[in-house]
N, CA, C and O atoms as CSV, one atom per row, in Angstrom:
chain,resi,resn,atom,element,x,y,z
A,1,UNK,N,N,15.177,5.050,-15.806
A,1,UNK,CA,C,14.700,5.871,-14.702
A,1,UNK,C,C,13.482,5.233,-14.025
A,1,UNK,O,O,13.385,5.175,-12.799
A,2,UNK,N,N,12.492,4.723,-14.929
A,2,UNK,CA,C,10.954,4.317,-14.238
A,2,UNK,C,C,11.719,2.561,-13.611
A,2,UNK,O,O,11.261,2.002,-12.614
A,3,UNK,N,N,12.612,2.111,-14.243
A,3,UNK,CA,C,13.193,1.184,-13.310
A,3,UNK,C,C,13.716,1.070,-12.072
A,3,UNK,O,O,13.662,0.141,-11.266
A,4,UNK,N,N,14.392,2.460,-12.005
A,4,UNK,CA,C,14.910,2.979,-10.442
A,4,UNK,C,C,13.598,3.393,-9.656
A,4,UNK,O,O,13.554,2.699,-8.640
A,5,UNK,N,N,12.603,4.177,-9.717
A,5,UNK,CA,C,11.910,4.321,-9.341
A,5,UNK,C,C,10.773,3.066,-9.096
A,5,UNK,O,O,10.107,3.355,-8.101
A,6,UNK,N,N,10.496,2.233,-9.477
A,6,UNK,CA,C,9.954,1.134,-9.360
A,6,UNK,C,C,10.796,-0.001,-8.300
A,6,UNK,O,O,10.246,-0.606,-7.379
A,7,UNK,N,N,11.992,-0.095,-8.613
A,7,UNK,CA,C,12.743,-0.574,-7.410
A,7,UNK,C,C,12.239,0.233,-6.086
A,7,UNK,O,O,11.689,-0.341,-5.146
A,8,UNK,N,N,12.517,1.751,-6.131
A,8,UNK,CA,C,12.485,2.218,-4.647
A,8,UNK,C,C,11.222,1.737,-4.173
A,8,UNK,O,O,11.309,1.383,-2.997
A,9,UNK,N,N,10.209,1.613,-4.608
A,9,UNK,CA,C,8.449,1.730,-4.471
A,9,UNK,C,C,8.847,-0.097,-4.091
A,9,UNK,O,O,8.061,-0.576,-3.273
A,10,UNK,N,N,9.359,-0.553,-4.329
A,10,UNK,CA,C,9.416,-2.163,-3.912
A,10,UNK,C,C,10.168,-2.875,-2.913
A,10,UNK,O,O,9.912,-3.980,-2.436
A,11,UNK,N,N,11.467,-1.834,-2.563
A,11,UNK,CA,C,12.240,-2.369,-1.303
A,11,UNK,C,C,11.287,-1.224,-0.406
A,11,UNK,O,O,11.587,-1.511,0.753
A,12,UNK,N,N,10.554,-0.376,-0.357
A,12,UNK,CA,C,9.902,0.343,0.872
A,12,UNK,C,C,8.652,-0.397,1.333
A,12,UNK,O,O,8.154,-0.611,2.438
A,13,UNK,N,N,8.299,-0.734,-0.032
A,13,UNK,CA,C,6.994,-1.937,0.752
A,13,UNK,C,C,7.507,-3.342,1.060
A,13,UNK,O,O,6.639,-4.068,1.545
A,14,UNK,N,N,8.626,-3.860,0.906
A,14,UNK,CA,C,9.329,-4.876,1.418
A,14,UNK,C,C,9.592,-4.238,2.919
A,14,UNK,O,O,9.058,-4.755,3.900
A,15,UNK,N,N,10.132,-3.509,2.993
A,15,UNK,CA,C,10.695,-3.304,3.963
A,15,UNK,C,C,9.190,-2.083,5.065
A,15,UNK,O,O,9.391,-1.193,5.891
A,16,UNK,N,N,8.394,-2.421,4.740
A,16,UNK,CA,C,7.324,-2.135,5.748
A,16,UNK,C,C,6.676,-3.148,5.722
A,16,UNK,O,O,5.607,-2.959,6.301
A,17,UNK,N,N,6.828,-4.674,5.138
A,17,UNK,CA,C,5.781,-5.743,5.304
A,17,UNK,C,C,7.175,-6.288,6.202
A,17,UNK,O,O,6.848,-7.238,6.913
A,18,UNK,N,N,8.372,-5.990,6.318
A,18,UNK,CA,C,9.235,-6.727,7.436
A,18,UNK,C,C,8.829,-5.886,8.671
A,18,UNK,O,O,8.019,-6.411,9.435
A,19,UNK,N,N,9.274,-4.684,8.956
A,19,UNK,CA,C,8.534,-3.984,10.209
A,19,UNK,C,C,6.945,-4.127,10.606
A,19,UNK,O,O,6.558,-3.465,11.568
A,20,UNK,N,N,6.342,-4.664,10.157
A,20,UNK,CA,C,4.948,-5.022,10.411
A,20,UNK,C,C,5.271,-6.618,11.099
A,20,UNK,O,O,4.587,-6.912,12.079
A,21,UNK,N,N,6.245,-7.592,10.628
A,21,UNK,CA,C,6.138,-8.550,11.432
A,21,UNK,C,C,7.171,-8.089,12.655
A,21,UNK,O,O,7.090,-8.373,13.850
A,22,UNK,N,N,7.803,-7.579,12.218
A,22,UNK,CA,C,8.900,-7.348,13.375
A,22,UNK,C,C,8.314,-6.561,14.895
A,22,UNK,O,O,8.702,-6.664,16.058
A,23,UNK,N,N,7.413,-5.904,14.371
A,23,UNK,CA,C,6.424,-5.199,15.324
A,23,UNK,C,C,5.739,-6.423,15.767
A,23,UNK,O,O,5.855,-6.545,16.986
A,24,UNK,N,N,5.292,-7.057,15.403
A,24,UNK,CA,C,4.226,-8.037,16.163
A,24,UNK,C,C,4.770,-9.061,16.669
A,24,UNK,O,O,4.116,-9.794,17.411
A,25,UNK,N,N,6.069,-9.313,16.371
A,25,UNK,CA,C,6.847,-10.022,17.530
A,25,UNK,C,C,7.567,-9.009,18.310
A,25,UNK,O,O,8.681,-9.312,18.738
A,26,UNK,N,N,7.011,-7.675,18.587
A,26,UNK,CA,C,8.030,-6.370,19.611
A,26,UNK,C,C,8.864,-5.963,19.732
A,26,UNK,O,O,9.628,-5.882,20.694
A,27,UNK,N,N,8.893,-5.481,18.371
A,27,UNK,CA,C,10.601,-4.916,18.206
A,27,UNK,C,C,10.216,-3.552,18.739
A,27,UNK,O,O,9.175,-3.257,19.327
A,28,UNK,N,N,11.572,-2.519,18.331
A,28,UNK,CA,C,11.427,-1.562,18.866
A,28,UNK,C,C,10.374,-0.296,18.617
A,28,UNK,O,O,9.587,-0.303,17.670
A,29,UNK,N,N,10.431,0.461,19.288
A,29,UNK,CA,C,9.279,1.129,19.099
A,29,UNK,C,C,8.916,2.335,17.402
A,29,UNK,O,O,7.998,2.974,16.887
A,30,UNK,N,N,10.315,2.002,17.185
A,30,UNK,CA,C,10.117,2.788,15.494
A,30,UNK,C,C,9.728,2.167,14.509
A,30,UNK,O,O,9.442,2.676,13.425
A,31,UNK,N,N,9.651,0.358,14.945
A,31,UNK,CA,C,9.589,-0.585,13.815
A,31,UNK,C,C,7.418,-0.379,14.224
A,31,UNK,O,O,6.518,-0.562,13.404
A,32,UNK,N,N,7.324,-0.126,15.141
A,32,UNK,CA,C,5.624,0.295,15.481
A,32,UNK,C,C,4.920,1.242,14.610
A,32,UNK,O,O,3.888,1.004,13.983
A,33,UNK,N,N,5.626,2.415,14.635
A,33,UNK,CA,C,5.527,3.283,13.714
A,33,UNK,C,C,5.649,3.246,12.263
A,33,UNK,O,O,5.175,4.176,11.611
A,34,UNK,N,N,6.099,2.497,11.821
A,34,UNK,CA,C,6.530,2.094,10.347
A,34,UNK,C,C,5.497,0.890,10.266
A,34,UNK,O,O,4.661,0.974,9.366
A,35,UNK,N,N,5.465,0.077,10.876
A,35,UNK,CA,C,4.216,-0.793,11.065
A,35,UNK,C,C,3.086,-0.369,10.486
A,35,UNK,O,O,2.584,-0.651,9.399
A,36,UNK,N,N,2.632,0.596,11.652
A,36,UNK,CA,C,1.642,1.674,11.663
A,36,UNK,C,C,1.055,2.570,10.271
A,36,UNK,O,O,-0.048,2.655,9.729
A,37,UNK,N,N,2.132,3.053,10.066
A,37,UNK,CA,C,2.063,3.581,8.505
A,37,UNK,C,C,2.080,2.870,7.496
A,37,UNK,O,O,1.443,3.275,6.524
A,38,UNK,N,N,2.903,1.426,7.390
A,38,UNK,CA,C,2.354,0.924,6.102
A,38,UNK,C,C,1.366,0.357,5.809
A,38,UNK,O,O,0.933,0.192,4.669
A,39,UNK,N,N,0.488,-0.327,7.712
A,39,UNK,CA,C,-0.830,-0.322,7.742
A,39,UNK,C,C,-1.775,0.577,7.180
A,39,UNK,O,O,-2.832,0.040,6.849
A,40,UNK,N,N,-1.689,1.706,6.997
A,40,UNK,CA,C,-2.401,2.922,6.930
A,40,UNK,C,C,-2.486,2.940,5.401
A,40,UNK,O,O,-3.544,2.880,4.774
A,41,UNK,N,N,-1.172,3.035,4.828
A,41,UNK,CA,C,-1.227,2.962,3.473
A,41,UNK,C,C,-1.924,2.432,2.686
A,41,UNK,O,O,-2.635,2.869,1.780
A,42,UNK,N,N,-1.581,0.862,3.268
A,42,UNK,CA,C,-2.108,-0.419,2.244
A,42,UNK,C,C,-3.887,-0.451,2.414
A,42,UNK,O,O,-4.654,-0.905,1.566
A,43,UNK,N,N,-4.358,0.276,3.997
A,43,UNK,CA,C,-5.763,0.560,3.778
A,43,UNK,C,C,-6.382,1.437,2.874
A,43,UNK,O,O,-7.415,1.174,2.258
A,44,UNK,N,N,-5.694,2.560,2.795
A,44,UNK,CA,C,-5.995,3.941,2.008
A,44,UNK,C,C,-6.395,3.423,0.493
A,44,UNK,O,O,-7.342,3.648,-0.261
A,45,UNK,N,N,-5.161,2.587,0.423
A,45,UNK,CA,C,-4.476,1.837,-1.291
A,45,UNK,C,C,-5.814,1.072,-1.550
A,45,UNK,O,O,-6.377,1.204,-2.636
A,46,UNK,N,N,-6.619,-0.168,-0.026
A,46,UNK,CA,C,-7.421,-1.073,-0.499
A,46,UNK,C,C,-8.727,0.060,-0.685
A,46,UNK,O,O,-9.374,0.124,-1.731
A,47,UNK,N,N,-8.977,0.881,0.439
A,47,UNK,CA,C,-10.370,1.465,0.099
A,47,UNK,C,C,-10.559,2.191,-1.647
A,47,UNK,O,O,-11.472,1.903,-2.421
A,48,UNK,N,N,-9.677,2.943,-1.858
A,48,UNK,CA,C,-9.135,3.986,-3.125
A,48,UNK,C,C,-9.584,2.572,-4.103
A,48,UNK,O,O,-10.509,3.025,-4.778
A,49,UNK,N,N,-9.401,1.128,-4.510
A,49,UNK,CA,C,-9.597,0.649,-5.072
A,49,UNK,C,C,-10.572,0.132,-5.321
A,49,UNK,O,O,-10.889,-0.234,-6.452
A,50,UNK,N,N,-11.228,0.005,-4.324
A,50,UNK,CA,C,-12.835,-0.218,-3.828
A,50,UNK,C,C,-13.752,0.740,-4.857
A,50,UNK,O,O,-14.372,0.570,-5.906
A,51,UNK,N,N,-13.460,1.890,-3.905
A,51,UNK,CA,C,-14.258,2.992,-4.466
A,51,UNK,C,C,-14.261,3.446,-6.116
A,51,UNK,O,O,-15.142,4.092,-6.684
A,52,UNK,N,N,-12.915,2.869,-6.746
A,52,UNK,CA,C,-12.897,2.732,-8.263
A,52,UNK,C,C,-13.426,1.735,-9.125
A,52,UNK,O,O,-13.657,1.730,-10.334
A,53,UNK,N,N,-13.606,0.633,-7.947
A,53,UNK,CA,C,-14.382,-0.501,-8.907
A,53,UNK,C,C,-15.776,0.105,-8.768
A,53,UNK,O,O,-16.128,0.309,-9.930
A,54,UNK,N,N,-16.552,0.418,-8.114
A,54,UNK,CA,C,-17.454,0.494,-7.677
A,54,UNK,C,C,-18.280,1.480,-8.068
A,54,UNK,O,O,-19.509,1.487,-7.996
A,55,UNK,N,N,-17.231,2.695,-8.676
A,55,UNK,CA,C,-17.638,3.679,-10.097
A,55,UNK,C,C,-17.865,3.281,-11.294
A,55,UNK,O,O,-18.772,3.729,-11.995
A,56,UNK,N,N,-16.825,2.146,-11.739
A,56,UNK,CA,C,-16.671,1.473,-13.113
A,56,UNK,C,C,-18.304,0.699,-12.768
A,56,UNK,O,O,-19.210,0.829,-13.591
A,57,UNK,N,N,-18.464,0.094,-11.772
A,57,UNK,CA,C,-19.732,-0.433,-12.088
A,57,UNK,C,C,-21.158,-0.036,-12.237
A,57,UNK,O,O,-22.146,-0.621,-12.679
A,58,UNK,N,N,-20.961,1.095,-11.748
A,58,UNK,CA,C,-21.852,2.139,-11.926
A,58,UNK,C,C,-21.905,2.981,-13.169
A,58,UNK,O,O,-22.703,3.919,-13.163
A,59,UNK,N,N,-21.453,2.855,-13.819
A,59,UNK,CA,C,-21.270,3.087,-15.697
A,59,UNK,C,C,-20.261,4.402,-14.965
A,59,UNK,O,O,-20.509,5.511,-15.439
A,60,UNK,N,N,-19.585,4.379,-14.288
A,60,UNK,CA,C,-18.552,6.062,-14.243
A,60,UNK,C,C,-17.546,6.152,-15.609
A,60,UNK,O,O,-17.540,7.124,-16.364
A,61,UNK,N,N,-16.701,4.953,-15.777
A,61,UNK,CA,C,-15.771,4.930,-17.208
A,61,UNK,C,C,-16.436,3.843,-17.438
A,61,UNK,O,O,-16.629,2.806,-16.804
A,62,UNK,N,N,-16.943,4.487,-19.049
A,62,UNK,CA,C,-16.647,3.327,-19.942
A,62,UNK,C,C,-15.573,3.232,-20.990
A,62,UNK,O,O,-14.525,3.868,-20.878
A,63,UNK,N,N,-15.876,2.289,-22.204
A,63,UNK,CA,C,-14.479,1.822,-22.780
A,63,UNK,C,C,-14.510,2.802,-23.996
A,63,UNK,O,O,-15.400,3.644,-23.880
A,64,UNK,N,N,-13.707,2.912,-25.217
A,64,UNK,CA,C,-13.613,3.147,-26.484
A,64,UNK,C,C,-14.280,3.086,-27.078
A,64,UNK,O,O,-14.402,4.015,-27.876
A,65,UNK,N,N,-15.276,1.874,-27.142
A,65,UNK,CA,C,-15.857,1.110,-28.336
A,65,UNK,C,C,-16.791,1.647,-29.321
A,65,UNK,O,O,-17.192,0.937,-30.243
């Protein structure tokens, strides 16, 4: 099951890093929109990761030990 689901999560970001070029050579106007959104995502995705390193370094989690 977490294999099927891991596939879907990998042809949708395949297939929004193809509409992102396809947009910037002017495809049609839905491949803009899909563009658009996986832009949006992958920012959300980079800030969200940011902001977690940036707790860890601030003693937010520490380990087991």
């Amino acid at each position: 099951m977490a294999v099927l689901i891991l596939s879907g999560v990998l042809v949708l970001a395949v297939g929004g890093c193809v509409c992102v070029v396809w947009a910037a050579r002017g495809g049609p106007r839905w491949t803009r929109a899909v563009a658009t959104a996986t832009l949006a995502v992958g920012e959300l995705v980079r800030r969200s990761s940011r902001t977690n390193r940036k707790s860890n370094a601030d003693g937010g989690i520490t380990s087991g030990d």
